[in-house]
C-alpha positions in Angstrom: 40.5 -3.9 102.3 39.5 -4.8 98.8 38.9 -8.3 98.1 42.0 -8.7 95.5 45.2 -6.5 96.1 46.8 -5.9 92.4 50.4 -4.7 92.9 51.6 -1.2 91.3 54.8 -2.2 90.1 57.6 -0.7 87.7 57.8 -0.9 83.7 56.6 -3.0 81.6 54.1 -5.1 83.7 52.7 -1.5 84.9 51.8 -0.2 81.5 50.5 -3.3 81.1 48.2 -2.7 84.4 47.3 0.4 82.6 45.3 -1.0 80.2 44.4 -4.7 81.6 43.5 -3.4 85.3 40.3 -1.0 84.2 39.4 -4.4 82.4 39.7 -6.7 85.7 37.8 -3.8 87.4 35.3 -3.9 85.8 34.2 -7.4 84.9 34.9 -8.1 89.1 32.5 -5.9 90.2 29.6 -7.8 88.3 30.1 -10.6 90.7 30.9 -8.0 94.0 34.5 -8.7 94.2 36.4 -5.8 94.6 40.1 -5.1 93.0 42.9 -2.3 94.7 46.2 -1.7 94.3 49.2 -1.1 96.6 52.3 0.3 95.5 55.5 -1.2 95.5 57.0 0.4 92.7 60.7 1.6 92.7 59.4 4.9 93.2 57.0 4.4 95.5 59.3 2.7 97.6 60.8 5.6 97.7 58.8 8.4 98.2 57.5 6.1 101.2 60.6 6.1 102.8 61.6 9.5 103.1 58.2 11.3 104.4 59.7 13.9 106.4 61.6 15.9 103.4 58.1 15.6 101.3 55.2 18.1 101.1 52.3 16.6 102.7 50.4 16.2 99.4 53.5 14.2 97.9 53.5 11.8 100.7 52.9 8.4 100.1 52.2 5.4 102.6 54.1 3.0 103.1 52.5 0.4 101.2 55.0 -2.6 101.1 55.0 -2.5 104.7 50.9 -3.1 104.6 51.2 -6.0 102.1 53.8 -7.5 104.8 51.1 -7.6 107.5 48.1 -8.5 105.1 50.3 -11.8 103.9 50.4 -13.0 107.5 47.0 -13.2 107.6 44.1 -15.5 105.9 42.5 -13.1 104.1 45.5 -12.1 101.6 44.6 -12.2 98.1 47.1 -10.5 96.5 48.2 -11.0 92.4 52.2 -10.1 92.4 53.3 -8.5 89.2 57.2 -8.3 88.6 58.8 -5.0 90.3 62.5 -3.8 90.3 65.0 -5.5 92.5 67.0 -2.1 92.0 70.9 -2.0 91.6 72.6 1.2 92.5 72.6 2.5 88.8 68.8 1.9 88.6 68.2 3.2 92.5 70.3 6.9 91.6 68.2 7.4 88.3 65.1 7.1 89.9 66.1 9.5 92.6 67.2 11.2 90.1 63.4 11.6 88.2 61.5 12.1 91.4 64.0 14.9 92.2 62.6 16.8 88.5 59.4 16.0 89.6 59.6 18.3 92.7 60.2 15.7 95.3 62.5 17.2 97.5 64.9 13.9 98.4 68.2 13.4 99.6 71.1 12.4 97.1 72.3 8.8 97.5 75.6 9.3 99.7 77.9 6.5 97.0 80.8 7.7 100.4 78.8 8.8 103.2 81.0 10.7 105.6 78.6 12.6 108.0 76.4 10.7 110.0 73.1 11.8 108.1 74.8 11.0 104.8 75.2 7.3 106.6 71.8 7.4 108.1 70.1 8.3 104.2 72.7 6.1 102.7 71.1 3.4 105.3 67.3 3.8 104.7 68.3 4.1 100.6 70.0 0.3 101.4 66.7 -1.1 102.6 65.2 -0.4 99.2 68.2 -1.9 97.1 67.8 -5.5 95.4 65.1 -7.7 96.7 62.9 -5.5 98.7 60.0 -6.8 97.9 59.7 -10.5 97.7 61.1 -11.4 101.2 58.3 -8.7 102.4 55.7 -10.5 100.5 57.1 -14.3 100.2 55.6 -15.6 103.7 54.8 -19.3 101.7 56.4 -21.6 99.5 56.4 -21.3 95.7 54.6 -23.8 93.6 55.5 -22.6 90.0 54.6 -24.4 86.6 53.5 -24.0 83.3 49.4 -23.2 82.9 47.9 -26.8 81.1 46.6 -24.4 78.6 50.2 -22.6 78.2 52.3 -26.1 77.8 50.0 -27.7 75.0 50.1 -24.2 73.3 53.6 -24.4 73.4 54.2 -28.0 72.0 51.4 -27.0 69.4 53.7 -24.2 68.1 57.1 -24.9 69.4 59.3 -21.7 69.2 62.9 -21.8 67.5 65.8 -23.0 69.1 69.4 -22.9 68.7 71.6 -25.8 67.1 74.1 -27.6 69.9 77.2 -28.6 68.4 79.4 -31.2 70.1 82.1 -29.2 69.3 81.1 -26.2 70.9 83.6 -24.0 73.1 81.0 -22.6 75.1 81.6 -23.5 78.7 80.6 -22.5 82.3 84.0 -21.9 84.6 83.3 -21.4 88.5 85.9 -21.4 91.5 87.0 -24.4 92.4 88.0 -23.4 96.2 88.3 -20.0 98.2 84.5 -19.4 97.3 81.1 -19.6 98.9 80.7 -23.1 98.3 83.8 -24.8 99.4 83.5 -22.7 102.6 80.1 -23.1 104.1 79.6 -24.4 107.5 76.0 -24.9 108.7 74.3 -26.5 111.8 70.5 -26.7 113.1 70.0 -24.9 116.6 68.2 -27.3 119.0 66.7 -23.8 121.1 65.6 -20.4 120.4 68.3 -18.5 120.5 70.1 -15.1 119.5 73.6 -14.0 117.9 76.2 -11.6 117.2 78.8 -11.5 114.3 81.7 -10.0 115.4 85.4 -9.6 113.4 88.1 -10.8 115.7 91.6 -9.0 114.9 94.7 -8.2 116.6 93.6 -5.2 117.8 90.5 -6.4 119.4 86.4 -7.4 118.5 84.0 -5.7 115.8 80.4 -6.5 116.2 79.3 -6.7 112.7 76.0 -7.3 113.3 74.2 -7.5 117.1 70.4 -8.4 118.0 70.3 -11.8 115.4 67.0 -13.7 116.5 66.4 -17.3 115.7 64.3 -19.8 116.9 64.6 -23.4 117.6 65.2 -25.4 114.2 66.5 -22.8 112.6 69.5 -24.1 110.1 71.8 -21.3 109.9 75.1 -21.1 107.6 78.0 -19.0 107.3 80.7 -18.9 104.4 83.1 -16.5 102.7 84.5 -15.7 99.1 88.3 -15.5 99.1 89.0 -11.9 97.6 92.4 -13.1 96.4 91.4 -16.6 95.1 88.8 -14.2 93.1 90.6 -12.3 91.8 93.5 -15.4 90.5 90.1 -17.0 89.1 88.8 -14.0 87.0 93.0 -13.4 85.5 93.0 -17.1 84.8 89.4 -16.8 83.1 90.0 -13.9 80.9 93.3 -15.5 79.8 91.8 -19.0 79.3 89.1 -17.4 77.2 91.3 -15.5 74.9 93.6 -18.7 74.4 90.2 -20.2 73.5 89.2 -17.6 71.2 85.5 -17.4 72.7 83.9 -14.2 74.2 83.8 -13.6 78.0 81.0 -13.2 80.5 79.8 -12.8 83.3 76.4 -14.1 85.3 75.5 -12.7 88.3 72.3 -12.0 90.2 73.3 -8.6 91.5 69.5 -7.5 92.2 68.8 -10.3 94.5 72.4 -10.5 95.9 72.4 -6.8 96.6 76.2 -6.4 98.9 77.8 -10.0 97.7 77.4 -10.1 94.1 78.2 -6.1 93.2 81.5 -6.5 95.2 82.1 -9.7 92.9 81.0 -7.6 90.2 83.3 -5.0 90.8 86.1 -7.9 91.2 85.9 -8.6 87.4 85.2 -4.9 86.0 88.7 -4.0 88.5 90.3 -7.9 86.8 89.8 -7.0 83.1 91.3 -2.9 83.1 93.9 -4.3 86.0 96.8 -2.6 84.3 94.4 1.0 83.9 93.8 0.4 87.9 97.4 -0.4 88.5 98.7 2.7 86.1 95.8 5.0 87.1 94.4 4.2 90.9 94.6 7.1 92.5 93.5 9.4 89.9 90.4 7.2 89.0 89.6 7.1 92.7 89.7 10.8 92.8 87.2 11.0 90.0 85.0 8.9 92.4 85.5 5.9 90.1 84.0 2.7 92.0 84.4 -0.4 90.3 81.5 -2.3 91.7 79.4 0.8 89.9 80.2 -0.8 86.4 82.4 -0.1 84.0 79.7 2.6 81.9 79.8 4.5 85.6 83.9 4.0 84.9 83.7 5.4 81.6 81.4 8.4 82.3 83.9 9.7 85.2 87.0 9.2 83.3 85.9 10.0 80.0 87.7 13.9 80.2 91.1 12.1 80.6 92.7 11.1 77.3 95.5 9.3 79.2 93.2 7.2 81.0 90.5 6.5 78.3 93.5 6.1 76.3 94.8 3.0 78.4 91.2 1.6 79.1 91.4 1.3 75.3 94.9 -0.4 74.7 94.0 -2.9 77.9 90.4 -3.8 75.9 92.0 -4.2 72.8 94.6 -6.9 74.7 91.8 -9.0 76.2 89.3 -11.1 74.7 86.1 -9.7 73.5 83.6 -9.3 75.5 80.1 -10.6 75.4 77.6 -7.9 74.6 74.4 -6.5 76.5 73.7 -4.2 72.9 76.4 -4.4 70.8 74.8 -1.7 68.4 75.5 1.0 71.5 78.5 -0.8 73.2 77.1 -1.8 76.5 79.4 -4.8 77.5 78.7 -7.8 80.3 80.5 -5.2 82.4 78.7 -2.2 82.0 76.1 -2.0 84.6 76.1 -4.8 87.4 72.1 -5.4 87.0 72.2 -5.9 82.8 73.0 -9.4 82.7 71.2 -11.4 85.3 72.4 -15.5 85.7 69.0 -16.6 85.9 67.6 -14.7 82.1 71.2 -14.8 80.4 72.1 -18.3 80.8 69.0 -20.1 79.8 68.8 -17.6 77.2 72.6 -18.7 75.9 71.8 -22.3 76.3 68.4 -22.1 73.9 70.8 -19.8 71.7 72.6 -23.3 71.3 75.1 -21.8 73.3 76.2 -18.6 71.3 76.2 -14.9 72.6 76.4 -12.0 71.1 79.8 -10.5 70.6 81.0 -6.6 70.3 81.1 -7.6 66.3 77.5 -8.2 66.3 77.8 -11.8 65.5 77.0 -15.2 67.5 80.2 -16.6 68.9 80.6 -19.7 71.5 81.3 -18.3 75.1 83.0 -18.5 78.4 80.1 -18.3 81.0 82.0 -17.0 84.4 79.9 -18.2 86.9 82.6 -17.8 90.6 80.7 -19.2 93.0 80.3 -22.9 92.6 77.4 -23.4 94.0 74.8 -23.3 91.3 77.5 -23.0 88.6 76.9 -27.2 87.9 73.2 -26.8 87.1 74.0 -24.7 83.9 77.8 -26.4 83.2 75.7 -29.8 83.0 72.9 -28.5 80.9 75.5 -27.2 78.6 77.3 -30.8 78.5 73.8 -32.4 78.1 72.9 -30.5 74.8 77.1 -30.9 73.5 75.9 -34.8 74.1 72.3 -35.0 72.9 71.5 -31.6 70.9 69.0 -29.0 71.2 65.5 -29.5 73.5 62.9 -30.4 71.2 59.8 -28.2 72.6 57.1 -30.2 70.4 57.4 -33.3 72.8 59.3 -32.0 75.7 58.1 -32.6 78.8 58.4 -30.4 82.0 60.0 -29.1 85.1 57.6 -28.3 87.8 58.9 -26.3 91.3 58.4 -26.5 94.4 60.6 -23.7 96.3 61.6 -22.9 99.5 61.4 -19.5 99.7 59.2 -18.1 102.8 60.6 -16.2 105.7 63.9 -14.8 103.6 65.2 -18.6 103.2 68.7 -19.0 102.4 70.9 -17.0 100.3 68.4 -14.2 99.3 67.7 -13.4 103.1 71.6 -12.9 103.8 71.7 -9.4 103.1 72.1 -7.9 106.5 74.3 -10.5 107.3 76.8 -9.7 104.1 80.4 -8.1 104.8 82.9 -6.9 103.0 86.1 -7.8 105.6 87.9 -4.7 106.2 90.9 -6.5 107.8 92.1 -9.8 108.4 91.1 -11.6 111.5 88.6 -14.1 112.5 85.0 -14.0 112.0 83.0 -15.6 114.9 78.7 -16.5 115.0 78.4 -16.4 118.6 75.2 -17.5 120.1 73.8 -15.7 123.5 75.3 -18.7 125.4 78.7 -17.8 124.3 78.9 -20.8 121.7 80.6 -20.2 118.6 79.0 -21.8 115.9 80.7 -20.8 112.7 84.2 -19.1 112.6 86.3 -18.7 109.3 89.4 -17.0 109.2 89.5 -13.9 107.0 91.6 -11.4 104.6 91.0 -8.0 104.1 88.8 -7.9 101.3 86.9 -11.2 101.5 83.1 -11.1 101.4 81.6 -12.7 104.7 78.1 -14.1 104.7 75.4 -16.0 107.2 72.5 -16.9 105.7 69.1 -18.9 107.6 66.3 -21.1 107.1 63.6 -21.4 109.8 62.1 -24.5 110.7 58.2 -24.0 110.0 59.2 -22.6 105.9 60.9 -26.2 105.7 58.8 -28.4 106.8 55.8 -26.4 105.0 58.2 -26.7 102.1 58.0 -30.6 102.0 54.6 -31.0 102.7 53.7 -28.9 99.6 56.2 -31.2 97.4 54.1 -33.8 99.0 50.8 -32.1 98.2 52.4 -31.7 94.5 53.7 -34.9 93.8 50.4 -36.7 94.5 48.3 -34.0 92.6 50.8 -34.7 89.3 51.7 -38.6 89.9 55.1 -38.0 88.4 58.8 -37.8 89.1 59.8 -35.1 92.0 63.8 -34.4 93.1 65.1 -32.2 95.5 67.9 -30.7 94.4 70.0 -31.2 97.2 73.9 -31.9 97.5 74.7 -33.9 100.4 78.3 -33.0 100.4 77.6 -29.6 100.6 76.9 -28.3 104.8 73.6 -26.6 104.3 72.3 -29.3 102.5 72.6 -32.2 104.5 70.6 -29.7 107.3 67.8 -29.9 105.0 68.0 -33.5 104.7 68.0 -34.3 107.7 64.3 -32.7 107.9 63.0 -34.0 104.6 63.9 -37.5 105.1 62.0 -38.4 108.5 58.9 -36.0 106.8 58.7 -38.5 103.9 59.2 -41.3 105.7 56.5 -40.5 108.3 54.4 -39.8 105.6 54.7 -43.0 103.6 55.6 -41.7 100.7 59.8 -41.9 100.8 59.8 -44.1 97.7 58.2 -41.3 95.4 60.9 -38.7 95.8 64.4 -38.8 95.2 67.3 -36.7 96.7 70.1 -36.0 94.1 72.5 -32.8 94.6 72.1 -30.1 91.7 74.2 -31.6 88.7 73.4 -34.9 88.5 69.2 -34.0 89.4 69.8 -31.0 86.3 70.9 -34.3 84.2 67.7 -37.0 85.4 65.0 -33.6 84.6 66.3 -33.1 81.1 66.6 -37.0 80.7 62.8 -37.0 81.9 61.7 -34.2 79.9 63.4 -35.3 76.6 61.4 -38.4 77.4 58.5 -36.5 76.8 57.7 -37.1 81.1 57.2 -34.6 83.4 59.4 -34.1 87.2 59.3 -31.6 90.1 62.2 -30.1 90.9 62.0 -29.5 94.8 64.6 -26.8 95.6 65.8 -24.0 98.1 65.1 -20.0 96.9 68.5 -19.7 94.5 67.6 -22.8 92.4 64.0 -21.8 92.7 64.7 -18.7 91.0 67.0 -20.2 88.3 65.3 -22.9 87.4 61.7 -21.2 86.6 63.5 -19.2 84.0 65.6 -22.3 82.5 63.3 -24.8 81.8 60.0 -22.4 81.0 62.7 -20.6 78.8 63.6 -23.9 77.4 60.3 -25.3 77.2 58.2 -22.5 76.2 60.8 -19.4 74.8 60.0 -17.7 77.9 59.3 -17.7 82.0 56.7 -14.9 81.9 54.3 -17.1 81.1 54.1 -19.3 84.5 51.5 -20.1 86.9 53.8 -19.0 90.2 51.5 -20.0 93.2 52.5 -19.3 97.1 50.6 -20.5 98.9 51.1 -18.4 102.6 51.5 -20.4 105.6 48.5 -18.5 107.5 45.8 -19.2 104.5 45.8 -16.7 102.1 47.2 -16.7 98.6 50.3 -14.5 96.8 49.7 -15.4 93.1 52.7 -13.9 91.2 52.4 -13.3 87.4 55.4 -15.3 85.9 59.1 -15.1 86.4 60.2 -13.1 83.5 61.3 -9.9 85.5 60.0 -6.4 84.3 61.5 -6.6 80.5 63.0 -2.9 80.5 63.7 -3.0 76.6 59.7 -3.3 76.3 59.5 0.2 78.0 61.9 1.8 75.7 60.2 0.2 73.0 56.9 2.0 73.7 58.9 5.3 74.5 60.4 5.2 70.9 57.5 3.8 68.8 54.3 2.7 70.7 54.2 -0.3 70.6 54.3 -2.8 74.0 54.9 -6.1 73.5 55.1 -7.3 76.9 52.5 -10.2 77.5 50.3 -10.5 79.8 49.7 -14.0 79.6 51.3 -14.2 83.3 48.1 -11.8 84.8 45.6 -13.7 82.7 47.0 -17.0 84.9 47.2 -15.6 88.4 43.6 -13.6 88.0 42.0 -16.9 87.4 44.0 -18.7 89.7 43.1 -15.2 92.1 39.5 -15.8 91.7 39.2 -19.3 92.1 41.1 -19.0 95.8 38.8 -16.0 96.3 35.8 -18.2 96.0 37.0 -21.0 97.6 38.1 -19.0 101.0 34.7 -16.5 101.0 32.1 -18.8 99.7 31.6 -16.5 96.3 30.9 -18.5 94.0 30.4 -15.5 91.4 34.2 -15.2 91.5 34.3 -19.0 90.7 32.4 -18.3 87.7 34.6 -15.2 86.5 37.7 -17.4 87.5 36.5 -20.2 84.6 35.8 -17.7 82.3 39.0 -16.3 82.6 40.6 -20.0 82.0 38.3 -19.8 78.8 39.6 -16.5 77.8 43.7 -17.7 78.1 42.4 -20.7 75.8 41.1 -18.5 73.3 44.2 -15.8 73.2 46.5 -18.9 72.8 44.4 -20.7 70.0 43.6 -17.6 68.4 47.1 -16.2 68.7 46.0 -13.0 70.0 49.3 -12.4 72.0 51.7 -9.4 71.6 53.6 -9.0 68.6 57.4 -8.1 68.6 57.1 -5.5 65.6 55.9 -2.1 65.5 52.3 -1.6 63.1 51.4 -5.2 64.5 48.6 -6.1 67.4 50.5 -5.5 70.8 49.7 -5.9 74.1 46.6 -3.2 74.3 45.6 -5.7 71.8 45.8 -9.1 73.5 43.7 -7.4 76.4 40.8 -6.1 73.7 40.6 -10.0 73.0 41.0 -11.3 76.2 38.4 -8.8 77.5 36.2 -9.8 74.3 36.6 -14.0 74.5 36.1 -13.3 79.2 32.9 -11.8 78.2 31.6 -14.4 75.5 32.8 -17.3 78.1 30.5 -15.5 81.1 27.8 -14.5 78.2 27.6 -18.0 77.2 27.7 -20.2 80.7 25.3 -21.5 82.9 26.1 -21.4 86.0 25.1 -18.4 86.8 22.1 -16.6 84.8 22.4 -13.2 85.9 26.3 -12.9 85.0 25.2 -14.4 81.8 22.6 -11.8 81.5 25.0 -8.8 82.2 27.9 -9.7 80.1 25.6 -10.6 77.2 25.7 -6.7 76.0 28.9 -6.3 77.2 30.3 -9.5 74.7 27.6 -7.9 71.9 29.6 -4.3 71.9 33.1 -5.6 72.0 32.3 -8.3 68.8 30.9 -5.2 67.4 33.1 -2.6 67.9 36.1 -5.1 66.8 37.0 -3.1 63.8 36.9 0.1 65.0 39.0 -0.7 68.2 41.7 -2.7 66.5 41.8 0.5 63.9 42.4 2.6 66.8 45.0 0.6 68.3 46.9 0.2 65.8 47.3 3.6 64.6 48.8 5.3 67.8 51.4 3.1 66.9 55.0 4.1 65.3 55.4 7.3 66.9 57.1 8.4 70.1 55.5 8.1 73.3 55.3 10.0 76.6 54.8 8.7 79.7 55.6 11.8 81.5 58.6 9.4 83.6 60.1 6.3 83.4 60.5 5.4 86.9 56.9 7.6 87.8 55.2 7.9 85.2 52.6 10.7 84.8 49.1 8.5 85.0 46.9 10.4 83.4 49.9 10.5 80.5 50.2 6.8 80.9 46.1 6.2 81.1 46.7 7.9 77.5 49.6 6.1 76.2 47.8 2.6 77.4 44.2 2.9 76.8 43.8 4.9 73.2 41.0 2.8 71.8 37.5 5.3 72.6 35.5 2.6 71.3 36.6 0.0 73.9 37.1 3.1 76.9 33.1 3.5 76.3 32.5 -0.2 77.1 34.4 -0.7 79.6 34.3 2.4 81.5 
């Protein structure tokens, strides 16, 4: 096993890993540390799940599964670059790709019928949404800014939008019938298992058998109300064309794989309800699903003028819609996975609140949140700015997290446990004692869901806020609503922790809104807090306040630290930035930054001396904290615009100012001695390597795939520069 694992991942962090990886390669192996890669790609996902209809030169091992044992264990050192959490859309166009390659796979069965449609349909499922983190998350998060990254930021604060107090825009979320208002949760005093079973007139459904849980396991269960859904979503587009704002709609579709489509395809079914109620049957026939999207919609019905002639009377009628690219007409409602809660609402918010609308202008907005659960972080953030105006990034502080996150905590590890109700009854959690713990009574329609957190990722989970709080000697919350069921569970562990601990007076406990309120008090105070959260807030809030704070989340330190020993260091939060790909496709030129590597390699390096005894990687890992300097204070990172340095670029300097750091320390002599040369021929050969970056640029580019790229097409694309290929090898 290699020493460091880097991740093969999916768009734009991969081309990136095109050209950085040779880079880390290379400069490792001076100090004998050793760099592979396992492949948890999209595509390789898939290829590794269907090895039986492959020829034995196309197979591919199952390399996700690997990682999942190697992060259980003390030796893990593995740097985590964003991959695709893959909707449907996204999951049928790569099958799609590999099928052109020559990869003879199955279609994905959208209505299986025979049992080995269900059975493909079934292994397809297990690669949907969040595959991979749950696999790989077997720690809590620690995520923050990089020292270097925050002063960088307040040195050159980015632009922000102007907050109004008059502003329209406003979050709207279900105020009963919905996820929130319906949980029930409880903390099992044994090891136990459970069924979920559907109780209805005509007898019992086991929805799901074989649940295992050990003692201390909290373990919820809630609903959405289907109807009160869909009453919400008719009042919301009304309300927002009385208000004369644009409407949206924030989901997390990719993490909430079987929940959040169904809501999805709640709205798409809410705003064309009179083409559904004039034109059911014949868009069914066409195979039209509504939780597909409405461009899915569009592309099965566009050969029937009476339809398509409806769909456009009923837009016309409704408000207008807030825009993924106005320029080609993708709406919020287009494609589930376009417009993910956790980018487009801190991106709003630092827009001052505006969207964009089908006009191409900015226009205030109704932000549909239904669930009401999270909905209050972003409502009070947009109430905060109305009061106070726009975040100031020159002398903003920030917001640090702690998540809870290991062992499929929570929400995002409730996908086997998520059903669509196919008839009313009762739903029952029965333990193997016979105990019901949860029941809810049901409609046909409703979306039923249990999710759990174990008792050793809790208790973990507050010893790193702990571990944190002492190491930054500031403020530290966690987020956590009393009056909501799951909650108060979690209290009731952190409290008696902190008190036997001495330290119950540093934290406080404040549920979501008002602790959203006291961090951007603190950080408009120029003070720093922790924000000590579950996995949903974890993920939200390391997009909103790095986006706030610094334009952007790609550019965290995201640390998990596994509960065995080793270390998952993930490269930002910024997700894999598919506009960047078609960027490079279309004119060569990728400006995704890799400022999110350059943080977990040194962070990578640094653990790797620390739990082998190398100090050689120690060295490397400092130099590598020198080299992030000197990109920021130089301002070597990507530029947006075509004919301007990109990324290819920023890893010429980085790879220039690593070398000069290790040329010019003195720690260790003989690194010194061998990346003297090395520094020499990259100062030297600046010129004609920044000449032959930049003019690949402008033209189209093939990668020989999207989903799999061709490497030695990609190796191409990425790594153009002969001058800097001859030094680095």
């Amino acid at each position: 096993m290699p020493d460091i694992i880097y991740t093969k991942v999916d768009e734009a962090p991969e081309l990136a890993s095109a050209s950085f990886l040779p880079i880390i390669q290379k400069f490792a192996a001076a100090a004998g540390v050793s760099v592979g890669t396992k492949d948890i790609s999209l595509a390789g996902r898939i290829l590794a799940t269907f090895p039986e209809q492959l020829k034995e030169d196309q197979r591919q091992s199952d390399d996700l599964a690997e990682l999942g044992q190697l992060v259980k264990t003390a030796d893990a050192n593995v740097i985590k670059l964003p991959n695709i959490s893959a909707s449907v859309p996204q999951l049928v166009a790569a099958i799609k790709e590999l099928q052109a390659q020559g990869f003879a796979l199955p279609d994905y069965p959208e209505a299986p019928a025979t049992d080995a449609e269900k059975e493909v349909r079934a292994k397809y499922d297990t690669i949907k949404g969040s595959a991979v983190n749950p696999v790989l998350r077997e720690g809590n998060s620690d995520r923050r800014a990089a020292k270097a990254v925050k002063s960088f930021a307040q040195s050159n604060p980015h632009r922000m939008g102007d907050w109004t107090a008059d502003s329209k825009t406003k979050v709207s979320a279900m105020s009963g019938g919905d996820f929130f208002s319906n949980e029930r949760s409880a903390t099992l005093d044994k090891d136990t298992t459970a069924k979920i079973v559907l109780v209805t007139d005509a007898g019992e459904t086991v929805l799901k058998d074989g649940l295992s849980y050990p003692a201390g396991t909290v373990v919820d269960a809630t609903f959405m109300s289907a109807d009160a859904l869909q009453s919400f979503l008719e009042e919301q587009i009304e309300q927002t064309k009385a208000d004369g704002t644009l409407f949206s709609l924030h989901m997390k579709a990719t993490m909430m794989k079987v929940s959040d489509p169904i809501i999805f395809g709640h709205a798409v079914k809410a705003f064309l309800a009179p083409v559904f109620e004039k034109h059911g049957d014949a868009m069914r026939d066409l195979g039209v699903n509504p939780n597909s999207g409405l461009g899915d919609l569009l592309a099965r019905v566009k050969d029937n003028a009476d339809i398509m002639a409806d769909i456009d009377a009923t837009m016309a009628a409704r408000p207008p819609m807030y825009m993924v690219n106005s320029d080609k007409g993708i709406t919020n409602l287009h494609v589930s996975s376009d417009v993910i809660i956790d980018a487009s609402m801190p991106a709003l918010i630092r827009a001052g609140g505006k969207g964009w609308g089908p006009d191409n202008k900015e226009h205030d907005t109704n932000c549909v949140i239904p669930d009401n659960s999270y909905a209050p972080v972003y409502d009070e953030s947009i109430k905060f700015f109305k009061e106070n105006g726009k975040l100031n990034p020159a002398t903003a502080g920030t917001v640090q997290n702690v998540g809870l996150m290991a062992q499929k905590a929570e929400e995002y590890g409730s996908h086997p446990t998520t059903f669509e109700i196919a008839e009313a009854g009762t739903v029952k959690m029965i333990l193997d004692d016979g105990t019901v713990l949860h029941q809810h009574t049901v409609e046909a329609g409703d979306i039923w869901r249990s999710a759990s957190a174990r008792k050793a990722p809790i208790e973990d989970w507050v010893n790193l806020a702990i571990d944190r709080q002492k190491a930054e000697g500031c403020s530290a919350i966690f987020w956590l609503d009393a009056a909501r069921a799951h909650d108060a569970e979690l209290i009731a562990y952190v409290k008696p922790i902190l008190e036997a601990k001495g330290v119950a007076d540093k934290f406080e406990i404040m549920a979501p809104r008002e602790a959203t309120r006291r961090s951007l008090e603190i950080i408009t105070e120029g003070k720093n807090t922790i924000a000590i959260t579950g996995n949903v807030l974890r993920d939200y809030l390391t997009d909103l306040f790095p986006i706030l704070e610094l334009a952007t989340s790609a550019k965290m330190l995201s640390i998990v630290k596994l509960m065995n020993g080793g270390g998952l260091f993930e490269t930002g939060a910024g997700g894999s930035a598919p506009k960047h790909v078609q960027q490079l496709q279309e004119e060569n030129h990728l400006r995704w930054d890799s400022l999110g590597e350059f943080c977990a390699l040194g962070e990578s390096l640094t653990f790797l001396a620390d739990s082998k005894g190398n100090e050689k990687a120690r060295v490397l890992g400092q130099a590598v904290d020198a080299a992030t300097q000197g990109i920021l204070d130089h301002g070597r990172s990507p530029s947006r615009k075509v004919g301007e340095p990109d990324n290819r670029a920023s890893h010429y300097w980085f790879a220039r100012y690593w070398a000069e750091a290790l040329a010019h320390q003195n720690s260790d002599a003989d690194l010194a001695a061998h990346f003297a040369p090395i520094a020499k021929a990259l100062a030297e050969g600046e010129e004609a390597i920044l000449s032959e970056l930049a003019e690949v640029q402008g033209a189209p580019a093939d990668l020989g795939g999207y989903y799999h790229a061709d490497p030695a097409k990609t190796a191409d694309v990425m790594r153009p520069s002969k001058t800097l290929n001859a030094i680095i090898g």
